[in-house]
Each structure stands twice: as structure tokens, then as C-alpha cells.
C-alpha positions in Angstrom: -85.7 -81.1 -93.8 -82.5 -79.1 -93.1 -79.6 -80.9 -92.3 -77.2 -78.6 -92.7 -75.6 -75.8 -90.6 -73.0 -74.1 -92.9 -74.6 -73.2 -95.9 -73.0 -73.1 -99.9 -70.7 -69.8 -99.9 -72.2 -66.4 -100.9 -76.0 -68.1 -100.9 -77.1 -64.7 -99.6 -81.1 -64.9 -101.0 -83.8 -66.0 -99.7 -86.1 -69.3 -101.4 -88.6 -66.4 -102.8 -86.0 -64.4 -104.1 -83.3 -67.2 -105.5 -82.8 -67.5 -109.1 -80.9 -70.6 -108.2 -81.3 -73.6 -105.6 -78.7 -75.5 -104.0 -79.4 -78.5 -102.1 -77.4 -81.3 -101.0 -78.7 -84.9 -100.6 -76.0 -87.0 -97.7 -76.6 -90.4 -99.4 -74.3 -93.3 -101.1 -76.1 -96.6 -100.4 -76.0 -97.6 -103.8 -71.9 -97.2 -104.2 -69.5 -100.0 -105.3 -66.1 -99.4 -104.4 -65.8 -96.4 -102.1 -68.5 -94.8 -99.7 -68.4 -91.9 -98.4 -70.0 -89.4 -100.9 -72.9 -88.9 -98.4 -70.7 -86.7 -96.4 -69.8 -84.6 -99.9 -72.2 -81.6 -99.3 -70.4 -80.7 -96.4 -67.3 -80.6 -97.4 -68.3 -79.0 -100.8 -69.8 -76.3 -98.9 -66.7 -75.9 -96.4 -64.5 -75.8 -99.9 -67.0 -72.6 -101.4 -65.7 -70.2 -98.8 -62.0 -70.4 -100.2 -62.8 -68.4 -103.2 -63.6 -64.8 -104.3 -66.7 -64.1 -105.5 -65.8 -62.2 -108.7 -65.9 -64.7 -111.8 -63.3 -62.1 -114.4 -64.1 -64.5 -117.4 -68.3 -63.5 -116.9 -67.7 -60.2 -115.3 -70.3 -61.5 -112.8 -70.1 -61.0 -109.0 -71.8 -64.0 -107.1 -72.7 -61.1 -104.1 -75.1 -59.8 -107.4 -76.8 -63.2 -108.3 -79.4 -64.5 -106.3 -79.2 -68.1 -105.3 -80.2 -69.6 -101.7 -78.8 -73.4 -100.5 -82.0 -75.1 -98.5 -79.0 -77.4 -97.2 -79.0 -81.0 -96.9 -82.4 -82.6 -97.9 -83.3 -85.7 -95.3 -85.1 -88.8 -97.1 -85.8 -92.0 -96.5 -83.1 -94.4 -95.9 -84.2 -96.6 -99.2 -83.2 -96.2 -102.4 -86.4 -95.3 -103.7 -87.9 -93.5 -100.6 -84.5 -91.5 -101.2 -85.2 -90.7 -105.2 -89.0 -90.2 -104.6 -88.1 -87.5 -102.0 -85.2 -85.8 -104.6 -87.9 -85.7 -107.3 -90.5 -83.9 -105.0 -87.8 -81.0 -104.5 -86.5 -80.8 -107.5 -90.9 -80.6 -109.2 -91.1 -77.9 -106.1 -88.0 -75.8 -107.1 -88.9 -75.8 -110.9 -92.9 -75.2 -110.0 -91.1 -72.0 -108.2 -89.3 -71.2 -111.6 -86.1 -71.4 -110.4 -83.0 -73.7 -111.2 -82.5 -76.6 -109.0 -78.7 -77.3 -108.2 -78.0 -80.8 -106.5 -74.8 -81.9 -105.0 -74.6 -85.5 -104.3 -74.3 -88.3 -102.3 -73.8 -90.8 -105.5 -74.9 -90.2 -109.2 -78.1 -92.3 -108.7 -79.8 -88.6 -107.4 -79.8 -87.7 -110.8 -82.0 -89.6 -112.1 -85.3 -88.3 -110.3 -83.7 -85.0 -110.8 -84.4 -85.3 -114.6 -87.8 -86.8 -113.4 -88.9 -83.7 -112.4 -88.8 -81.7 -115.7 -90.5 -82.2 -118.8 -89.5 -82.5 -122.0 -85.7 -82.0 -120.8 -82.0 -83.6 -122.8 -79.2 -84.5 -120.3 -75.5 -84.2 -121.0 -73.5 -86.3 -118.5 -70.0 -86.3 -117.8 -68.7 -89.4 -116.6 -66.3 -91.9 -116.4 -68.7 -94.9 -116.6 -71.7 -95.9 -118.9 -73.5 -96.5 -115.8 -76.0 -98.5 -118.5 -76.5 -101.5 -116.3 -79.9 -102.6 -115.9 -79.6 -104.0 -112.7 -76.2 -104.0 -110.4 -76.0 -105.9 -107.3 -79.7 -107.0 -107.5 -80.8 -102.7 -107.7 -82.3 -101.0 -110.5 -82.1 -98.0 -109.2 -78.3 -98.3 -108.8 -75.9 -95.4 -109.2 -74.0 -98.0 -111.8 -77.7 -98.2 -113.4 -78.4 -94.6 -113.5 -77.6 -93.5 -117.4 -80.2 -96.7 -118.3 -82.9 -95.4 -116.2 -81.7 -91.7 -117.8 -82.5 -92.9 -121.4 -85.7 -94.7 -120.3 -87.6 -91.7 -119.2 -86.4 -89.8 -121.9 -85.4 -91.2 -124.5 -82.2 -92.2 -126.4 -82.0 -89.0 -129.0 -81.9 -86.6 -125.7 -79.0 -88.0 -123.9 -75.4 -87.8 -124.7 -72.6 -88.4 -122.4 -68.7 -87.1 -122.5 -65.8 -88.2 -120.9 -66.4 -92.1 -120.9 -63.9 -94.4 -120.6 -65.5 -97.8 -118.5 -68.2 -100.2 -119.0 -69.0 -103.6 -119.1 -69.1 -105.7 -122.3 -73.0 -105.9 -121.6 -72.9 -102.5 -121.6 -71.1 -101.2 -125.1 -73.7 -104.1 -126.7 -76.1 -101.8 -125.1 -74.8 -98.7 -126.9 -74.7 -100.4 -130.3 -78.0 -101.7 -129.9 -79.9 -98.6 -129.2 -77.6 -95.8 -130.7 -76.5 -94.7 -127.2 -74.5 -91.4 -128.2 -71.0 -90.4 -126.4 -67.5 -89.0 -126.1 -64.8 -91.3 -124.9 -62.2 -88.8 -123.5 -60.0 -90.4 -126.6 -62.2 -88.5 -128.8 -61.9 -85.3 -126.3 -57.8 -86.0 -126.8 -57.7 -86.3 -130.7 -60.7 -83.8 -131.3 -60.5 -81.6 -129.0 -63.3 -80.6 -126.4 -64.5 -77.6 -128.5 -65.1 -79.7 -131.1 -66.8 -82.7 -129.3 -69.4 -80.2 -127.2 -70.2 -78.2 -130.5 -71.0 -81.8 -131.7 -73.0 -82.9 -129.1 -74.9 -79.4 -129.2 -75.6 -79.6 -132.9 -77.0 -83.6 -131.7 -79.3 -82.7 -128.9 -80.5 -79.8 -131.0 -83.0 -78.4 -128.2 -82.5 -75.1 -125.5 -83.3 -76.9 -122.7 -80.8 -79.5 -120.9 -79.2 -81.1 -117.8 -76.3 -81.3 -116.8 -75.1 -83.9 -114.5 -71.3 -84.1 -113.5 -69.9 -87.0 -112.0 -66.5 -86.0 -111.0 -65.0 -89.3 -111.4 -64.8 -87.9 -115.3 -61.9 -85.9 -114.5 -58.8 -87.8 -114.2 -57.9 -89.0 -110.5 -54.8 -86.4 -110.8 -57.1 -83.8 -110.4 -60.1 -85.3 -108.3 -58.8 -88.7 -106.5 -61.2 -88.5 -103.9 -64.2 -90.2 -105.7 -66.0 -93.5 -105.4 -65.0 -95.1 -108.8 -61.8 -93.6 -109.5 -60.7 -94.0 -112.7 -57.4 -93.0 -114.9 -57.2 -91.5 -118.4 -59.8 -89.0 -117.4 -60.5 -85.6 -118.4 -58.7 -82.0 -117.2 -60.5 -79.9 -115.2 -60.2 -77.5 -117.9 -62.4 -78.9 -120.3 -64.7 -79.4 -118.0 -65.1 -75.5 -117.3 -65.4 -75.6 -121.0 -68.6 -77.8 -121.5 -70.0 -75.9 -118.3 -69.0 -72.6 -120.1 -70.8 -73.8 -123.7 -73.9 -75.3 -122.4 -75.0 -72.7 -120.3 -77.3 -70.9 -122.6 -79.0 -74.4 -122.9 -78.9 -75.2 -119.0 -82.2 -75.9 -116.9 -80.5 -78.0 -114.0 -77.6 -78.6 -112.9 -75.8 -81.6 -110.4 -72.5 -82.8 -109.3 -72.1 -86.3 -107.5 -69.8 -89.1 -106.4 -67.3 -87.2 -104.8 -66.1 -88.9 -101.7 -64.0 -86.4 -99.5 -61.8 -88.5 -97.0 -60.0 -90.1 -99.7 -58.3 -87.4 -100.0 -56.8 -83.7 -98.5 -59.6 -81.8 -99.7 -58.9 -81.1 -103.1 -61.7 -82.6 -105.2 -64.0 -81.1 -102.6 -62.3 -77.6 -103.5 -63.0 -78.6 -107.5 -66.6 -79.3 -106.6 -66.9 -76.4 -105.0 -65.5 -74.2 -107.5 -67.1 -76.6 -110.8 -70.6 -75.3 -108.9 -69.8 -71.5 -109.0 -68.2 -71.8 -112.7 -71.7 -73.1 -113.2 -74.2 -70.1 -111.0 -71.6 -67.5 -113.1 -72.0 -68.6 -116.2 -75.5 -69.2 -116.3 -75.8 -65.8 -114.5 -73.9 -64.2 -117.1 -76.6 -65.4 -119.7 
């Protein structure tokens, strides 16, 4: 159902038409620390009309790609109701052969996002482990959400960049099951050429997801989050893995960001991380 009343920026096809699908999903009932990520697709979608539509680094034109945004999708106000109705969009979107592009409401969305495909990796970018197998008494938690990740598909298809927070239980989860990922010291020393050529040459497959949570970029740059957290990665690098994946790229999301912490910003990076994303895979 259509929440929605201003759509994405420059979202000028129709469904039939669209090579790419936005939709946004106004839920954070799972979040720890600060709420307020259910009212991020609005404010991404405010943030899309500040910018041009020519991309100069793709020498792409978002007037000349066809994507649609079916606006905010209305669920069920339970966790799972919620996921159960994500995943259904996300199987009809990909049945359609298009790509499906989610803008959260919290990082829990993800995970029946992946759900939907078959046979797909997943690069995340995120602060957090989010490997919990429970938090607060909720699998399904947004803190739980790389676990559940790795259960449907598997250890060898995941890799995450940018992390720099877990829980003891957590890191004795990575040891014991060869969890692989980039703690943004490694981005700092290596360099984030180096660390998404390494993670490339790891997943070694053409088809992946990639799911953003923006707390991974440092507070400096994106403070309006739910789980803010410092040392983070620059927005720069960022562009950069969006920019080197996208030959590989099936599916696409961005979460977590909570818009009245702040003057509007991270909303504006959002915004702007989403059509990096529809121009570079465009430019493919």
C-alpha cells in the first residue's frame, strides 16, 4: 500500500517500464538507542530533489534511466508481519526482473530483502556486527540482522566493511565460524581500493547485495543515525565500494538513518549515496 505522497526525485517510469524500484518501508521497532528511522524515507526523498540529475563521473543522466519509487510500503506492525511483507515485494520486484532498492526504517529490512533472491552474497557496510542471536528477547532484531544474514546464506557469501562495534559474544562468533570483515582500521592502513578488491576476489561470484547502514560513516558526516558511532568511514569510500561493486549488484538498500537528529544532512547523504548507486549501476 502507498504511503507516500512525494515520490524519490527523477523516478519518472512507470512499474512496467522501471529498470529500478525504490520503495521505502516507515519502520524502527526493533531500534536500541535512537528511533526515528521510520520517518527516513520521507526525508530521503525530500533530500533527492536538491541535486542535478547528471552523474559527470558515469556520463549518465537519471532523466535517461528508468526507475519508478512505489513509495512507502505499509506492513504489519510486528516484526515479522513487517519482514514477511518486505520479502513479498522484494520476490515481486525481482519476479518482474527488475532491481529492488529499499530505504529503511532500521537495518532489520534487510534481511528478508536477501530472502527474496536466490543464490545471492551480501556486502554490508556497517558500523556493528549486528551478529547477536537474540537482543532484547528478538531474533529478528536489527542488532541480530548480520546472524540471520549468514544463516540463510551462508558464511562464505557475506562480508562486511566498515566495522568497528560488537559485543565480546560477538567477535567469539566471528572466530568461530570464519565471519569475514573490514574494520575501518584496515580501510585506514589499506586503503579502501585495496580492501573492496579483497573482498571481491573473496566472494568471487557476479551477483551481490548491497546493504548500507549509514551509521558506517563516521558521525561527522552522517550524525543523524540510530547507533552513532565514531571512527567511522568517509563518505568518500563509500562512493568507492558503491562505484566497484556495481557490475556485481542485484539489490541494493540503505537503513538506520534517523532524520531529526539532525539539520538534514545525512538525509541529503542518503539521498545522494542512492543515486551514486541507480548511476553507476546504470552506467554498466
Amino acid at each position: 500500500m502507498l504511503l507516500s505522497t512525494e515520490l524519490f526525485a527523477d523516478a519518472n517510469s512507470e512499474y512496467a517500464d522501471a529498470d529500478f524500484v525504490i520503495f521505502g518501508v516507515p519502520f524502527d521497532k526493533t531500534s536500541s538507542f535512537r528511533k526515528g528511522s521510520k520517518r527516513a524515507s520521507s526525508a530521503i526523498r525530500e533530500a533527492s530533489y536538491n541535486f542535478e540529475t547528471y552523474n559527470p563521473h558515469y556520463d549518465v543522466d537519471l532523466c535517461n534511466v528508468a526507475f519508478c519509487d512505489l513509495g512507502d510500503i505499509k506492513g504489519s506492525v510486528s516484526v515479522d508481519g513487517m519482514l514477511k511483507t518486505i520479502r513479498n515485494v522484494a520476490e515481486g520486484i525481482l519476479k518482474d526482473g527488475k532491481i529492488p532498492i529499499m530505504m529503511g526504517g532500521e537495518h532489520s529490512l534487510t534481511y528478508p530483502c536477501i530472502q527474496a533472491f536466490q543464490g545471492i552474497s551480501t556486502v554490508v557496510l556497517d558500523a556493528h556486527l549486528d551478529l547477536r542471536d537474540e537482543y532484547d528477547g528478538c531474533k529478528l532484531s536489527h542488532a541480530c540482522v548480520s546472524r540471520r544474514i549468514i544463516e540463510e546464506i551462508g558464511a562464505m557469501n557475506y562480508v562486511s566493511i566498515g566495522i568497528r562495534s560488537g559485543a565480546r559474544e560477538e567477535y567469539d562468533f566471528v572466530k568461530e565460524n570464519d565471519i569475514h570483515f573490514y574494520p575501518t582500521e584496515q580501510i585506514q592502513s589499506e586503503g579502501i581500493v585495496h580492501v573492496v578488491r579483497d573482498a571481491i576476489e573473496y566472494l568471487n561470484t557476479e551477483r551481490i547485495y548491497l546493504s548500507i547502514d549509514v551509521d558506517v560513516i563516521d558521525p561527522a558526516y552522517a550524525p543523524a543515525v540510530g547507533n552513532p558511532e565514531p571512527f567511522g568511514v568517509d563518505p568518500i569510500d563509500i562512493k568507492y565500494v558503491i562505484q566497484s561493486l556495481a557490475p556485481y549488484l542485484s539489490g541494493f538498500d540503505l537503513v538506520e538513518i534517523s532524520p531529526e537528529y539532525d539539520h538534514g544532512q545525512t538525509a541529503l547523504l542518503g539521498a545522494k549515496l542512492i543515486r551514486e548507486f541507480i548511476a553507476a549501476k546504470g552506467s554498466v
